[in-house]
C-alpha positions as CSV (number, residue, x, y, z in Angstrom):
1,X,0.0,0.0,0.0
2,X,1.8,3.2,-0.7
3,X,0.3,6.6,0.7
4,X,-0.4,9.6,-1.5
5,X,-0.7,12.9,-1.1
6,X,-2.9,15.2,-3.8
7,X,-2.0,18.4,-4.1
8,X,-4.8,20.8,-5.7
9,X,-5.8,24.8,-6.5
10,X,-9.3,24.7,-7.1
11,X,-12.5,22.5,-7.5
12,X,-11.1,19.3,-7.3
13,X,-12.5,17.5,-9.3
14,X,-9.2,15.0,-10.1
15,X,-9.4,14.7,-5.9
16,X,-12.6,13.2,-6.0
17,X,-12.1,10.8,-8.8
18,X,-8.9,9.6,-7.7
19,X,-10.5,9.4,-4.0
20,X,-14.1,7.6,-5.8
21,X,-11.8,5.4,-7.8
22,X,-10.9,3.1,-4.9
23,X,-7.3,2.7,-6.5
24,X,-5.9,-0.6,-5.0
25,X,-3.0,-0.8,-3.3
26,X,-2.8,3.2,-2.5
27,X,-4.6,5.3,0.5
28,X,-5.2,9.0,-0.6
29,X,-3.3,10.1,3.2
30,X,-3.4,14.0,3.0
31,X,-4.8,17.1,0.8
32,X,-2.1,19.9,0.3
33,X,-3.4,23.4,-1.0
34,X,-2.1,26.6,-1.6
35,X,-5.6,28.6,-1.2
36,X,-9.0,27.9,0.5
37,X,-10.2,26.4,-2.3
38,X,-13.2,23.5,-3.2
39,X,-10.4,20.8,-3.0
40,X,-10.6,21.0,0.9
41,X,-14.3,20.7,0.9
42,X,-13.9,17.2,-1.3
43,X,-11.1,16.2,1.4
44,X,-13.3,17.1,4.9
45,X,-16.3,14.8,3.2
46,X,-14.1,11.8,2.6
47,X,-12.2,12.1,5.9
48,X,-9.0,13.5,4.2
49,X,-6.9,15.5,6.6
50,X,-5.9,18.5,4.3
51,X,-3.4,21.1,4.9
52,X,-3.2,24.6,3.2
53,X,0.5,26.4,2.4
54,X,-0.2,30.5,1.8
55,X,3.1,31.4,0.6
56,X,2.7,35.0,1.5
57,X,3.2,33.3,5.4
58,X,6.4,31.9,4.5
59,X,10.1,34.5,4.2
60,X,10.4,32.0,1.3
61,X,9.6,29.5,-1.1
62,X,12.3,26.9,0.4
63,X,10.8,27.5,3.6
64,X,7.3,27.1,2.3
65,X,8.2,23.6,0.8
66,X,10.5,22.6,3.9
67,X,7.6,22.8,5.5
68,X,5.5,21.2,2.9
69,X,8.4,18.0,3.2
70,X,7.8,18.0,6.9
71,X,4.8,17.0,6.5
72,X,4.7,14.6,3.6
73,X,7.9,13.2,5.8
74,X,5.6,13.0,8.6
75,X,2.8,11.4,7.0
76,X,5.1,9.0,5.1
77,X,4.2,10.0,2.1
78,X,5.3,7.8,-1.0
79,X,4.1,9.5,-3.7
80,X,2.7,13.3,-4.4
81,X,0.1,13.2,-7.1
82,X,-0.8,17.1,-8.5
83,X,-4.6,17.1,-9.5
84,X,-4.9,20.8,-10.7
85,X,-2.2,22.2,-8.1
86,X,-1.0,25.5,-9.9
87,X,2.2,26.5,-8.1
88,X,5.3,25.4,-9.6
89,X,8.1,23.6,-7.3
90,X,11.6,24.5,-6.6
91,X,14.5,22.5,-8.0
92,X,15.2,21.5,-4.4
93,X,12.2,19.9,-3.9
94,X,11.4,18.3,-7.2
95,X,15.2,16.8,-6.1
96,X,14.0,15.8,-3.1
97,X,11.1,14.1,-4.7
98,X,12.7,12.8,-8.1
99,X,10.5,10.8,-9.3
100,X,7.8,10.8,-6.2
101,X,5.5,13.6,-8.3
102,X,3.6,13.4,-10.7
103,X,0.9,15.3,-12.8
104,X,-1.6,15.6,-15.1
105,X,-1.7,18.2,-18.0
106,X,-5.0,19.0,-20.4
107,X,-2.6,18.7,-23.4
108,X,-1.2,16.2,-25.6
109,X,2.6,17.5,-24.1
110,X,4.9,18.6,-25.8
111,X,2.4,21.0,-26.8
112,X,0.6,23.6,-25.1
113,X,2.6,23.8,-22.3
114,X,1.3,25.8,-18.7
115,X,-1.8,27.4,-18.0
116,X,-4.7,28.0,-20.6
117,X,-3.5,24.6,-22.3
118,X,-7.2,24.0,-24.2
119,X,-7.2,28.0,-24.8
120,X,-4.1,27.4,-26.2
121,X,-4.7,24.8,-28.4
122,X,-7.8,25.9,-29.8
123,X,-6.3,29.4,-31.0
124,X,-3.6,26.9,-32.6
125,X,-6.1,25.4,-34.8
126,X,-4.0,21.8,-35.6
127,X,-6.6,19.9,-33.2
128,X,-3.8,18.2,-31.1
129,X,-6.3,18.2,-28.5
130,X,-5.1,15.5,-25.5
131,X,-4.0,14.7,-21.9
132,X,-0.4,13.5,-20.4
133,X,0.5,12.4,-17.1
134,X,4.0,12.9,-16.5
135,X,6.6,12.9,-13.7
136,X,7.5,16.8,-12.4
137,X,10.6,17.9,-12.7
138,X,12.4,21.6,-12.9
139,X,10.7,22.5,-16.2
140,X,6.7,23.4,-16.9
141,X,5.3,20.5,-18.0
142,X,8.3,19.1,-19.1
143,X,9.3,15.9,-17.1
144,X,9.5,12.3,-18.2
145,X,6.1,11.1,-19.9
146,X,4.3,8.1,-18.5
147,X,1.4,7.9,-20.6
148,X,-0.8,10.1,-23.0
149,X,-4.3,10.2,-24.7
150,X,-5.8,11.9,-28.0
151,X,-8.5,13.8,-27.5
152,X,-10.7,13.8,-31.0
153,X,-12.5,17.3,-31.4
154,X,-13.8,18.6,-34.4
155,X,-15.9,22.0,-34.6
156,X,-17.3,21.9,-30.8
157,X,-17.3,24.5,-28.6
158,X,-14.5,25.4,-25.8
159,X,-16.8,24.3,-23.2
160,X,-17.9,20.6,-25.1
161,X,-13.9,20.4,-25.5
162,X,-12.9,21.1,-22.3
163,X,-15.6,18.4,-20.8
164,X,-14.1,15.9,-23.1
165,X,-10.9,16.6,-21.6
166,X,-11.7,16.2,-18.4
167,X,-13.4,12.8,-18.9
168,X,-10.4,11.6,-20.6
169,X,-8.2,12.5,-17.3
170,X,-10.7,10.9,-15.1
171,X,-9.7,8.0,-17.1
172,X,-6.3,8.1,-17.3
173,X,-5.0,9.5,-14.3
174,X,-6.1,6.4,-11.8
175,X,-4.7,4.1,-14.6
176,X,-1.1,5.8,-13.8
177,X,-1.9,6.0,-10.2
178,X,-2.8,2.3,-10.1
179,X,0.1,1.5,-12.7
180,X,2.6,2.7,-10.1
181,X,1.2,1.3,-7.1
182,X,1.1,-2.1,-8.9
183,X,5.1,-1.6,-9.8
184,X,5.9,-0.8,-6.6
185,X,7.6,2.1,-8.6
186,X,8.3,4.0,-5.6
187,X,8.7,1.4,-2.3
């Protein structure tokens, strides 16, 4: 059984699926935020302790994550799963966790990179339309790939798009997650 912690910025809807999932061999151990956002809500209902990090409390962003490792060193975390968390890490603690993070990006990487990935793609116009769950490491969305879907879209709207996109990671992500866990990737 390894123990994960999911870090999120907003609704969390990734939280919820992973947590609804019932992943074997992993226990969804702790919910990280950056804000007072929907993710804690989704953590209190399933019994998740969750713990918010306001960088503007911290001198830095070392001393933000320090803390951060504390706790995930605490909780004996084994791996950190990012489900919509929109703060980028430092290279000392991607180090510190080589490997241990991973994340899932609404784009088929190496395109559309960052925030506004659907935006971005649309304005594009070649329809490469997708979703890829990748280990973190010092670059945006750059890190090793570990698995990727198409997303087929022709002529609907932003919204129609971006609902297929989010069905696709609801799919894919707990695939990883269970993946891992199954490899005993990271015990």
């Amino acid at each position: 059984m390894i123990k994960v912690a999911i870090f999120a910025s907003g609704k969390g809807t990734n939280l919820e699926n992973i947590i609804n999932r019932d992943i074997p061999s992993i226990k969804a151990s702790l919910v990280v935020t950056d804000k007072l956002c929907g993710a804690l809500e989704i953590a209190r209902t399933y019994g998740i302790e969750a713990r918010t990090f306001f960088r503007k409390n911290y001198p830095t962003k070392k001393a933000m994550e320090e803390d951060i490792a504390s706790l995930l060193i605490e909780r004996e975390i084994d791996l950190i799963v990012l489900a919509g968390y929109m703060r980028l890490f430092s290279p000392w603690f991607v180090h510190t966790y080589y490997q241990k993070i991973i994340n899932i990006h609404p784009s088929y990487l190496p395109y559309y990179k960052g925030k506004g990935a659907i935006e971005q793609a649309i304005k594009d116009g070649k329809k490469l339309y997708g979703v890829t769950v990748h280990y973190v490491d010092e670059g945006m969305d750059e890190g090793e790939i570990l698995a990727q879907q198409r997303v087929f879209y022709d002529g609907l709207n932003k919204e129609e798009l971006e609902m297929m996109v989010h069905q696709c990671e609801y799919e894919l992500y707990p695939k990883v997650i269970a993946q891992i866990a199954r490899k005993g990737e990271l015990l």
